[in-house]
C-alpha positions in Angstrom: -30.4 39.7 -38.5 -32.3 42.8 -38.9 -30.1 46.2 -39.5 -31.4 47.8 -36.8 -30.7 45.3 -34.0 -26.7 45.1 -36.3 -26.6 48.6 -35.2 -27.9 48.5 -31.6 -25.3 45.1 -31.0 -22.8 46.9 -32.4 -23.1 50.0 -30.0 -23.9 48.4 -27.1 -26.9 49.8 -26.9 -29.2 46.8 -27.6 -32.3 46.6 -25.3 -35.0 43.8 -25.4 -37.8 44.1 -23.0 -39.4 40.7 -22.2 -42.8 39.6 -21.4 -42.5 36.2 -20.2 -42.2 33.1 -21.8 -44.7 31.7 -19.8 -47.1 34.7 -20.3 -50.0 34.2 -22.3 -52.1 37.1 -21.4 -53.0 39.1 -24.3 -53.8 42.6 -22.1 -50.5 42.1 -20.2 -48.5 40.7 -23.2 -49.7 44.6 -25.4 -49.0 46.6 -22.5 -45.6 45.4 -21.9 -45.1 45.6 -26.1 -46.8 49.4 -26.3 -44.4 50.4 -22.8 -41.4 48.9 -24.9 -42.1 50.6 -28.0 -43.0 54.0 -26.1 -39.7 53.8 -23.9 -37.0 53.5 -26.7 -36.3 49.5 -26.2 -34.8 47.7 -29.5 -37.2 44.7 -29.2 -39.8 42.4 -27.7 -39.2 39.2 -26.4 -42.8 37.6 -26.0 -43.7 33.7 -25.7 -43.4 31.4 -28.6 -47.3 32.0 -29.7 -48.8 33.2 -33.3 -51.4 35.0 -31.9 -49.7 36.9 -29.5 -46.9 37.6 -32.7 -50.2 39.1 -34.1 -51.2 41.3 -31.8 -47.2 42.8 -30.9 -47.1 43.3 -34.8 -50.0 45.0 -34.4 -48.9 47.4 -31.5 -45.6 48.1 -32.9 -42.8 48.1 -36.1 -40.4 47.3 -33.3 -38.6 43.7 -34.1 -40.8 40.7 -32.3 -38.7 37.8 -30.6 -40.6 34.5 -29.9 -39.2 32.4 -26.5 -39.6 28.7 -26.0 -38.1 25.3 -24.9 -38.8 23.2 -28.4 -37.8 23.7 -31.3 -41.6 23.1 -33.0 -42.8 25.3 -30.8 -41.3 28.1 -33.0 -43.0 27.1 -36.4 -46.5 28.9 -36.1 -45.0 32.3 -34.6 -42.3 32.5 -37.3 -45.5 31.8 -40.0 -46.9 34.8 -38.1 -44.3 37.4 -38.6 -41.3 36.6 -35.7 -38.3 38.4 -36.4 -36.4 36.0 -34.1 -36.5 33.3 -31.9 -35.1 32.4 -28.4 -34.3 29.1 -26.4 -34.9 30.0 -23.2 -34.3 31.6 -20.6 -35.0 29.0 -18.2 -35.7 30.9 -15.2 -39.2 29.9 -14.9 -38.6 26.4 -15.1 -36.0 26.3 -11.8 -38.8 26.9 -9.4 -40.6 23.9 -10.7 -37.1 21.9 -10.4 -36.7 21.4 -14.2 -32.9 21.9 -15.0 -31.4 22.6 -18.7 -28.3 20.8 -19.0 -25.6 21.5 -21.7 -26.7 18.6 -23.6 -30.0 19.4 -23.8 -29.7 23.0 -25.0 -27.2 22.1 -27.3 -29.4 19.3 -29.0 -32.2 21.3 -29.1 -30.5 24.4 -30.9 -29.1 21.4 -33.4 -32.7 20.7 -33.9 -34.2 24.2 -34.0 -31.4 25.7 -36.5 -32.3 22.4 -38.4 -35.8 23.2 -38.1 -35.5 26.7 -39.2 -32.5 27.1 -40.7 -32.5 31.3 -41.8 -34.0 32.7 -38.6 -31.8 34.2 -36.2 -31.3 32.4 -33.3 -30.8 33.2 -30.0 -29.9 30.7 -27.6 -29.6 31.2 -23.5 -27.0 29.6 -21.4 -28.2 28.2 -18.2 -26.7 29.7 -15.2 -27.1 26.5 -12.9 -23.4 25.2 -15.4 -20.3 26.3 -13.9 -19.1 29.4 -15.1 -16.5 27.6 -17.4 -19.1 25.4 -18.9 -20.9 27.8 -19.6 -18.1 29.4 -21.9 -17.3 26.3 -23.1 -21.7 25.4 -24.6 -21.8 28.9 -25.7 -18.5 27.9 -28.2 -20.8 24.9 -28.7 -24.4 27.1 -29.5 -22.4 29.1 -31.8 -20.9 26.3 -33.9 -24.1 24.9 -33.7 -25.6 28.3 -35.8 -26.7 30.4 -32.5 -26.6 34.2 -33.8 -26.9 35.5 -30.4 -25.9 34.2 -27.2 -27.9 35.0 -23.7 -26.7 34.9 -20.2 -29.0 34.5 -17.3 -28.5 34.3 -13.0 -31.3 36.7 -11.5 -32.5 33.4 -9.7 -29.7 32.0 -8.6 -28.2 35.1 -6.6 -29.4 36.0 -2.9 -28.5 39.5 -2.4 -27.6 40.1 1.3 -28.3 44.1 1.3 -30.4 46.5 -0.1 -30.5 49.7 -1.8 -27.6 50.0 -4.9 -25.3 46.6 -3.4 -28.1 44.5 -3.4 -28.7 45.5 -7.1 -25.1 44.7 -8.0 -24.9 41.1 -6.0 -28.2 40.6 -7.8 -26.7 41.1 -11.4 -23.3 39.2 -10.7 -24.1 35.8 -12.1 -25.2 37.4 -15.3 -22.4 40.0 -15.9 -19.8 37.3 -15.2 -21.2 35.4 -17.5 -21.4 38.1 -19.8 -18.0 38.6 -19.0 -16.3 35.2 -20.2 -18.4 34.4 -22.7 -17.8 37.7 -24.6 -14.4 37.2 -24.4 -14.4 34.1 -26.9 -17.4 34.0 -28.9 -17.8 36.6 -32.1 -21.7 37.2 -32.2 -23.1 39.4 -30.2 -23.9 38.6 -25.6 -27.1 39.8 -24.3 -27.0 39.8 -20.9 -30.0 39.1 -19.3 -31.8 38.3 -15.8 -31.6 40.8 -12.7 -30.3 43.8 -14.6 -31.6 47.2 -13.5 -30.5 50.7 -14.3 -27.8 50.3 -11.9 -26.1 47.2 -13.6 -27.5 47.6 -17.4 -24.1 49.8 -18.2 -22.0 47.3 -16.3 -23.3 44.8 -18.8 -21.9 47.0 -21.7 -18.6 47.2 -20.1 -18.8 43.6 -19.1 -18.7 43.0 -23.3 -22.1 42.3 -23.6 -23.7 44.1 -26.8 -26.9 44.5 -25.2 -29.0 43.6 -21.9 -32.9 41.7 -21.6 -35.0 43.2 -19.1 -38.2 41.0 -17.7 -39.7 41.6 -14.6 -38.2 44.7 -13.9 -40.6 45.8 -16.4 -43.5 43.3 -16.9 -44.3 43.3 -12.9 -45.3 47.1 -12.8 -49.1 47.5 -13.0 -48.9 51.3 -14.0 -48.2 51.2 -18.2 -46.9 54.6 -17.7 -44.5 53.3 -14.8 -43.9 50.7 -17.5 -42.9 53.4 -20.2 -41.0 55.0 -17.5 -38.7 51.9 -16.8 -37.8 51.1 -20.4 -36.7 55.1 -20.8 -34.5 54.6 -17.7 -32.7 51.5 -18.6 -32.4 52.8 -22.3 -30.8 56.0 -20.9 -28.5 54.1 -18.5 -27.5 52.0 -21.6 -26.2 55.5 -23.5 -24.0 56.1 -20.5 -21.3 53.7 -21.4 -19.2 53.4 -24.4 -18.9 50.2 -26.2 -15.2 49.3 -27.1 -14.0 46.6 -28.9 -13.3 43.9 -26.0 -10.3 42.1 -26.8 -10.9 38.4 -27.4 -8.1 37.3 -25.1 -7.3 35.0 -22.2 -6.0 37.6 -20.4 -7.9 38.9 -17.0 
């Protein structure tokens, strides 16, 4: 793993701005990597293709992450200059009723890490497992040689009320799973799906080492509104202090 994204883990102050795995569109894909280099994010999370790896290393020095569901889907964008690569999330596959079961991800990391065997790995847990199965494949991924483990939820919450609470029941599935899983894995938890500037620093003190923002970001059609998000979340971030979260059973 790069040093820089070492450090950022390790402070809690990790922030990866995604385009969408499913996002192919080269004016959309550079204005979401030029808003995440101008706003102070860590790095870019863009979809598993060389050319668009091109064109982000082209736009910025920031560290380029490459998302996809198979594992030879990764070759040609890690010939191109990835830095590191992502299973998942799987958010846009739920509304198309295509579920990621534990098996499934865990075979496919098996064959990824086999696949590419020195890249760092990221690897996202699907939220549709019960909260303890989730805990228990991200012991699995890690064994397995996942550097990083991701959470996910935006989709599956319905927040009931606007304003700040709706924010907060929006982020819950994540930040519980950023919770557990924290609390008995050793590499680093980015939390990811429905954050905001709200919940980013409950992340942090949830033990995640970082937070992935998508379409808080990638939606706006203004790049300067763009710019303007990343800077907010990555102030937010520097409002909490990291500690060392105990690895324990206890609550």
């Amino acid at each position: 793993m790069q040093a820089q994204l070492q450090t950022a883990f390790a402070q809690g102050q990790a922030l990866k701005i995604i385009s969408g795995l499913t996002n192919f569109d080269r004016d959309r894909v550079a204005a979401v990597v030029r808003s995440a280099d101008r706003g102070g994010a860590t790095f870019i999370d863009i979809a598993a293709d060389a050319e668009l790896v091109q064109l982000a290393k082209a736009l910025t020095n920031l560290p380029i992450c490459v998302s996809a569901v198979a594992a030879a889907a990764f070759v040609a964008p890690v010939e191109a200059g990835a830095d590191l690569i992502e299973i998942g999330n799987f958010d846009a596959f739920y509304a198309q009723g295509r579920r990621f079961e534990a098996a499934e991800v865990l075979a496919l990391t098996q064959e990824t890490r086999q696949l590419l065997p020195t890249i760092t790995l990221s690897v996202t847990v699907p939220h549709i497992l019960a909260l303890d199965e989730q805990v228990q494949l991200a012991e699995a991924l890690v064994a397995a040689g996942a550097d990083i483990i991701q959470t996910e939820g935006g989709t599956s919450s319905q927040p009931t009320h606007s304003g700040t609470l709706g924010l907060i029941e929006k982020a819950a599935p994540t930040l519980a799973a950023a919770r557990e899983i924290s609390r008995v894995v050793s590499v680093p938890v980015l939390c990811a799906s429905g954050l905001s500037t709200v919940t980013a620093p409950m992340a942090i003190a949830a033990g995640a080492a970082g937070i992935g923002v998508g379409s808080a970001v990638n939606k706006l059609n203004n790049e300067l509104a763009m710019v303007a998000a990343v800077r907010s979340l990555s102030e937010a971030l520097k409002t909490v202090q990291r500690t060392a979260i105990a690895h324990s059973s206890q609550p």
